[in-house]
GUDRENSE-700819 format. One record per residue (C-alpha): residue number from 1; residue in one letter; x, y, z. Coordinates in pm, whole numbers, always signed. Layout:
BEGIN
markol / drenti / east / north / up
NUM / A / X / Y / Z
...
% end
This chain:
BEGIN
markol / drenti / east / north / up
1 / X / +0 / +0 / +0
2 / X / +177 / +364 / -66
3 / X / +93 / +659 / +131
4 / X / +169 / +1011 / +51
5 / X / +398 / +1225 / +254
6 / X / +82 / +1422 / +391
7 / X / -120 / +1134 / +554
8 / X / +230 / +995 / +703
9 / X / +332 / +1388 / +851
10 / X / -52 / +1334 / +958
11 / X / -2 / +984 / +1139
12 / X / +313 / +1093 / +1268
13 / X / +243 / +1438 / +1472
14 / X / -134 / +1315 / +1530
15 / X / -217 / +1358 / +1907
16 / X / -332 / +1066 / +2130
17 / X / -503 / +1201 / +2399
18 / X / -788 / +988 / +2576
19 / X / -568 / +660 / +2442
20 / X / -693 / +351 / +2647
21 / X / -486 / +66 / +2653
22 / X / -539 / -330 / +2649
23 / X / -296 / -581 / +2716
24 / X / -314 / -964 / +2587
25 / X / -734 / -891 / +2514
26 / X / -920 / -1227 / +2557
27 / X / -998 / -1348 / +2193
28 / X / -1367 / -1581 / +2136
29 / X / -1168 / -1783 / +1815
30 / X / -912 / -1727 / +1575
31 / X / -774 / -1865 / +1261
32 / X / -414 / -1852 / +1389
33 / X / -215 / -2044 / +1638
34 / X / +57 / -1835 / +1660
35 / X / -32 / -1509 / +1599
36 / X / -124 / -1289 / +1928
37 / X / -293 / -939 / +1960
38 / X / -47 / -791 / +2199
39 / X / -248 / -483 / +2282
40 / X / -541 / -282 / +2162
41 / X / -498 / +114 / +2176
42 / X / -735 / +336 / +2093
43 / X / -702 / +723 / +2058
44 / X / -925 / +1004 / +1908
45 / X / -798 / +964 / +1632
46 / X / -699 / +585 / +1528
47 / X / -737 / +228 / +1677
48 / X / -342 / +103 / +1676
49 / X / -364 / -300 / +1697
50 / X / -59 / -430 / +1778
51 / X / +71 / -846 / +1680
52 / X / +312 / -1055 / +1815
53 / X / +393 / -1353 / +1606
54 / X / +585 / -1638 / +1716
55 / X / +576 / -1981 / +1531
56 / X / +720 / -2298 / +1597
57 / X / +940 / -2251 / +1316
58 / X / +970 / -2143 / +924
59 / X / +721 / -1936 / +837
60 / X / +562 / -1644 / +572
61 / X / +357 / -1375 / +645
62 / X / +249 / -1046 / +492
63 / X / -70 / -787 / +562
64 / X / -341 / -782 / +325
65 / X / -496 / -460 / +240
66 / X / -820 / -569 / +303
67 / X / -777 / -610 / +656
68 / X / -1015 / -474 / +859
69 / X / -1192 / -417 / +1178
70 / X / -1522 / -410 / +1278
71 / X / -1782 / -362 / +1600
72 / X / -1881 / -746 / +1716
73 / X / -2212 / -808 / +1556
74 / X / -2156 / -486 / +1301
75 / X / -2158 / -482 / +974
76 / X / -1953 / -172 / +960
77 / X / -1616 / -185 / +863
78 / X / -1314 / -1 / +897
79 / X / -1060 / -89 / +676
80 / X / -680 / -61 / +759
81 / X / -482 / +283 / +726
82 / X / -119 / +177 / +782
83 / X / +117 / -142 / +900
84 / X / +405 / -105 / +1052
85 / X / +703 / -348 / +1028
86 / X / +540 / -589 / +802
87 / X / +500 / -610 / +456
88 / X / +200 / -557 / +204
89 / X / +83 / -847 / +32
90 / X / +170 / -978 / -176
91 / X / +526 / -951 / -41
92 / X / +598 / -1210 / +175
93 / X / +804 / -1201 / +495
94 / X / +1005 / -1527 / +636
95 / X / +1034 / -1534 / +1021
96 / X / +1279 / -1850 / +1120
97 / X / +1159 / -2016 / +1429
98 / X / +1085 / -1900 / +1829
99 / X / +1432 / -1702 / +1826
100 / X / +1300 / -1484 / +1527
101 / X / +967 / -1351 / +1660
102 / X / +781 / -1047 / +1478
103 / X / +603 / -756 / +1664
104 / X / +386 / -530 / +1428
105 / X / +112 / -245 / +1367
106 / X / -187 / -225 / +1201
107 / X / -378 / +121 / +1238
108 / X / -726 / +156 / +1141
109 / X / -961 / +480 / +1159
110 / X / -1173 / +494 / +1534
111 / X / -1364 / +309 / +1695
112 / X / -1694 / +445 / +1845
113 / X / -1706 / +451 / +2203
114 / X / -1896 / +190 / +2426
115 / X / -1764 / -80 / +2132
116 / X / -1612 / -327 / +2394
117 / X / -1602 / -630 / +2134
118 / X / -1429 / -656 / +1777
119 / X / -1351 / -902 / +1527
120 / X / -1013 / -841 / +1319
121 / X / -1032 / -970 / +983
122 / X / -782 / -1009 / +727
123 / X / -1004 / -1248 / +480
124 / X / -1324 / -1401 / +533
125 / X / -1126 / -1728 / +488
126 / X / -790 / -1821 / +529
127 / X / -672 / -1493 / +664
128 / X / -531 / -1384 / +958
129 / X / -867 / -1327 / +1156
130 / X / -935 / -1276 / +1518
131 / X / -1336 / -1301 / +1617
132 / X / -1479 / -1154 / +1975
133 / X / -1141 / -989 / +2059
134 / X / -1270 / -804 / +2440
135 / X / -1124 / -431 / +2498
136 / X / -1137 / -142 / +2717
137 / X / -1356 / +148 / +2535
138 / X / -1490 / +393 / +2777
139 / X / -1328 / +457 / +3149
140 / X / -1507 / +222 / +3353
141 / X / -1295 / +355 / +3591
142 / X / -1236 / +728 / +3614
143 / X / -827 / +800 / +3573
144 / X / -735 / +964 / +3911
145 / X / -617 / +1328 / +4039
146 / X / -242 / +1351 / +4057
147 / X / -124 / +1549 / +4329
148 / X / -39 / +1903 / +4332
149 / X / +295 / +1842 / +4492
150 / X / +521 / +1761 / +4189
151 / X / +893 / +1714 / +4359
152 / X / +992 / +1534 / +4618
153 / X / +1124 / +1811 / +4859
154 / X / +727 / +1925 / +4760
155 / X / +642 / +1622 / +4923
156 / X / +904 / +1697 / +5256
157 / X / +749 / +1994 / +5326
158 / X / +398 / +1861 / +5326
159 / X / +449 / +1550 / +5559
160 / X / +668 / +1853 / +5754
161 / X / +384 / +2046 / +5793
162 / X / +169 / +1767 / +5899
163 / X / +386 / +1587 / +6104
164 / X / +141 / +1587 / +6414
165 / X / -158 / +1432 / +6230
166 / X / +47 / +1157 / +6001
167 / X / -79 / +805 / +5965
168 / X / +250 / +559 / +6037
169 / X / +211 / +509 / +5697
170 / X / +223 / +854 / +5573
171 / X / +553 / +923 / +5394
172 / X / +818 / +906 / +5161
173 / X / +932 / +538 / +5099
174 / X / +1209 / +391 / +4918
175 / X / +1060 / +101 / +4737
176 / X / +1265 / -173 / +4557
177 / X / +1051 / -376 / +4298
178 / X / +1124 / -706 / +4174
179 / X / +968 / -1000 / +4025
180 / X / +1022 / -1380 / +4073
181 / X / +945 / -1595 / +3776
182 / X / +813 / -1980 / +3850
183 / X / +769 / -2273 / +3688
184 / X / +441 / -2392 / +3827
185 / X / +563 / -2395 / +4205
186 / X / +924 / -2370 / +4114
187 / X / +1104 / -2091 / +4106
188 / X / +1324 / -2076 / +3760
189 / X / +1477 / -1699 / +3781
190 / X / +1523 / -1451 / +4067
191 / X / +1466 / -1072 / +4026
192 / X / +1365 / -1135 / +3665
193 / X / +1303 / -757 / +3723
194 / X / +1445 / -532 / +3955
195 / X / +1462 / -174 / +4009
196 / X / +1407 / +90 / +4275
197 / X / +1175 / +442 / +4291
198 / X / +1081 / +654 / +4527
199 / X / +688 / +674 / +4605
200 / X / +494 / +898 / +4858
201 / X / +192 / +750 / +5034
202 / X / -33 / +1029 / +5155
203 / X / -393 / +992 / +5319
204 / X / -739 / +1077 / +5119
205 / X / -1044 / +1068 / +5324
206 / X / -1052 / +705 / +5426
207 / X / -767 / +542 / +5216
208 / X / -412 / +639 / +5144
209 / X / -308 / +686 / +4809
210 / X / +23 / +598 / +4650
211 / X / +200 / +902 / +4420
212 / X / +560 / +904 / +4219
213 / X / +763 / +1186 / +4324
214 / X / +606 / +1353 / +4013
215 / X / +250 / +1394 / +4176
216 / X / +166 / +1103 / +3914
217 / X / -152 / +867 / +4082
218 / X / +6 / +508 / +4058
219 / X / -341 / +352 / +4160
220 / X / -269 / +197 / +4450
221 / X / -427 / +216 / +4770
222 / X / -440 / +158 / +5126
223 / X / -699 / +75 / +5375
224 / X / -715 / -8 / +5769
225 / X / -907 / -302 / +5856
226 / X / -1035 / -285 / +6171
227 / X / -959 / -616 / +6429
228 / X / -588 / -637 / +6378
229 / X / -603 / -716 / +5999
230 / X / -356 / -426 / +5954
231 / X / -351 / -248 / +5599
232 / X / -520 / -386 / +5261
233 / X / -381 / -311 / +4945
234 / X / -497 / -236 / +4595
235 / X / -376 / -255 / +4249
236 / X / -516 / -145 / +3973
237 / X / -398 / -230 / +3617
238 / X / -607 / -32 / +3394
239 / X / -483 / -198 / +3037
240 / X / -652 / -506 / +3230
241 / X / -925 / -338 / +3355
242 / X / -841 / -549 / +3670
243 / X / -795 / -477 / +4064
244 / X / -518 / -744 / +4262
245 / X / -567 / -691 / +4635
246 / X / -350 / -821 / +4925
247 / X / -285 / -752 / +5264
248 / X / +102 / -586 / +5339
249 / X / +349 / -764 / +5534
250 / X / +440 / -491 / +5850
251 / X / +784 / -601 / +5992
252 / X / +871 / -263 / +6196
253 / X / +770 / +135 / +6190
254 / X / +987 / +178 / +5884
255 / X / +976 / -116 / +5652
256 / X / +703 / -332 / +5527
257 / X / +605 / -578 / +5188
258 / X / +353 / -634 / +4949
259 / X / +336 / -935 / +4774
260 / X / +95 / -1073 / +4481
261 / X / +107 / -1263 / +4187
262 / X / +113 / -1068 / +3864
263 / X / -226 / -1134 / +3646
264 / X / -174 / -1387 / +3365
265 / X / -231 / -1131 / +3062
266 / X / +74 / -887 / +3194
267 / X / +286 / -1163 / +3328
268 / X / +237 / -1300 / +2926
269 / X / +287 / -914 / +2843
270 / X / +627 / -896 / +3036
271 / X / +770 / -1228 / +2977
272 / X / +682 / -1197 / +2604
273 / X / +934 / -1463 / +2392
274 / X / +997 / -1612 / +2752
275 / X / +629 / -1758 / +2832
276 / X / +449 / -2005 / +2866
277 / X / +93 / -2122 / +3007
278 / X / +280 / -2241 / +3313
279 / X / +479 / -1939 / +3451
280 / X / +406 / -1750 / +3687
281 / X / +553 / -1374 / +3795
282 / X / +513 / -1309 / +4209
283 / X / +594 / -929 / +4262
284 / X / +715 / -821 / +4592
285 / X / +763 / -445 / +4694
286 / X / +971 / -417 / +4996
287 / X / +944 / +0 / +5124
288 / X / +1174 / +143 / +5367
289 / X / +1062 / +474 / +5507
290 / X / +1262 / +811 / +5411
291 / X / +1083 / +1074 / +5550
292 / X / +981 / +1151 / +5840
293 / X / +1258 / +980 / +6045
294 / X / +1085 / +762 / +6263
295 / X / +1281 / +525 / +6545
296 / X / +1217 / +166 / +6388
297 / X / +991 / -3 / +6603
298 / X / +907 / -383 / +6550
299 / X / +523 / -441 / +6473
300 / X / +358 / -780 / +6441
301 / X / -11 / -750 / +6281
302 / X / -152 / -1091 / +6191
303 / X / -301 / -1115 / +5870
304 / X / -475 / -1464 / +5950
305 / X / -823 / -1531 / +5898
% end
């Protein structure tokens, strides 16, 4: 397919505010094995379908130009604009085996909002078609405030100021982040992932709420439960459109962990050429308080039911 200079300037500088984001979408049937949607964005202006393609070994593809997208049980269709690192039938493109994986675009004009099923269709037969692919379209969950405190000596003065009416949780922690992968039960690779941030936890009617040192939300939260459960935590991942809740682990005034296991569509989005059905990613944040200086104190809170 050729595109003028124009429409590519167009594609190129094109805004994407509102985009929503989903990861790994759950797919009713499709007509190939190895072929993934690896997320669905959508933006004013475009729905941007990404692929992941991964076969067991020698293999051809290409991109027709009559692929196209359309509402579940629609007879509209929107055909595609632009691909993006794959060729245009009828070129063909040869990917080798599992160490010579493809990742690739397809952009196609908008969808209409409330459209929360799509089929992707390349052919009506033998083409690379996905039917009842499920995504995000609409904020089923309102994005939150960030904070009006943007740096982190912004967020010093504030717990300063408040010092006399601060939760023990209240703060600036130092939080390293890492992630275990398993086999099943067995664990295969320690800190798969690791890395360290900064995060301040500051009280909103309530809950607490979790900020970067940016004032950015990171929707997570915190709630005391009442009869020695301690604090409950929540996650939410909004290109999942899914919450992961936990209790933390309190060891002492100044230090305490989270730890879940990571949903199966982002531990597949993660992992990528790595996964399988059988691995597993358990996260664990372990926080260290910063600010205010507080003596370290052990704490036991029992988390038993």
């Amino acid at each position: 397919m050729k595109y003028n200079l124009l429409l590519l300037i167009f594609i190129l500088l094109s805004g994407f505010a509102k985009a929503q984001v989903t990861i790994f979408p759950e797919v009713d049937r499709q007509s190939e094995e190895f072929l993934y949607v690896k997320k669905v964005e959508l933006t004013d202006q475009y729905t941007i379908i990404d692929f992941y393609f991964r076969p067991p070994g020698e293999a051809w593809i290409c991109a027709e130009n009559s692929f196209h997208i359309s509402p579940y049980g629609s007879n509209d269709l929107m055909y595609m604009v632009m691909a993006k690192n794959i060729t245009t039938c009828p070129k063909m493109e040869k990917i080798g085996s599992l160490t010579n994986d493809l990742e690739f675009q397809l952009w196609f004009p908008p969808l209409r909002e409330k459209v929360y099923k799509i089929n992707i269709i390349e052919k009506a037969k033998r083409g690379l078609n996905f039917y009842g692919v499920d995504i995000i379209n609409g904020q089923e969950r309102p994005v939150p405030d960030s904070s009006s405190i943007r740096t982190y000596e912004g967020f010093e003065k504030y717990f300063n100021e408040h010092a006399d009416s601060l939760d023990p949780i209240e703060g600036i922690w130092h939080v390293v982040i890492k992630l275990d992968m398993y086999e099943d039960m067995k664990l295969i690779d320690r800190n798969y992932e690791l890395k360290e941030d900064s995060v301040a936890i500051v009280k909103d009617g309530d809950k607490f709420v979790s900020f970067d040192m940016e004032g950015n939300n990171l929707e997570a939260e915190y709630k005391w439960i009442t009869g020695g459960r301690g604090y409950y935590y929540q996650e939410y991942y909004r290109e999942l459109h899914e919450i992961v809740s936990t209790y933390i682990k309190v060891s002492s005034t100044i230090q305490y962990e989270i730890n879940y296991e990571v949903p199966e569509r982002m531990t597949r989005a993660i992992l990528m050429s790595d996964y399988f059905p059988q691995y597993r990613l358990l996260k664990n944040y372990s926080f260290r308080k910063l600010h205010p200086e507080t003596e370290e104190i052990p704490i036991e809170i029992s988390t038993d039911k």
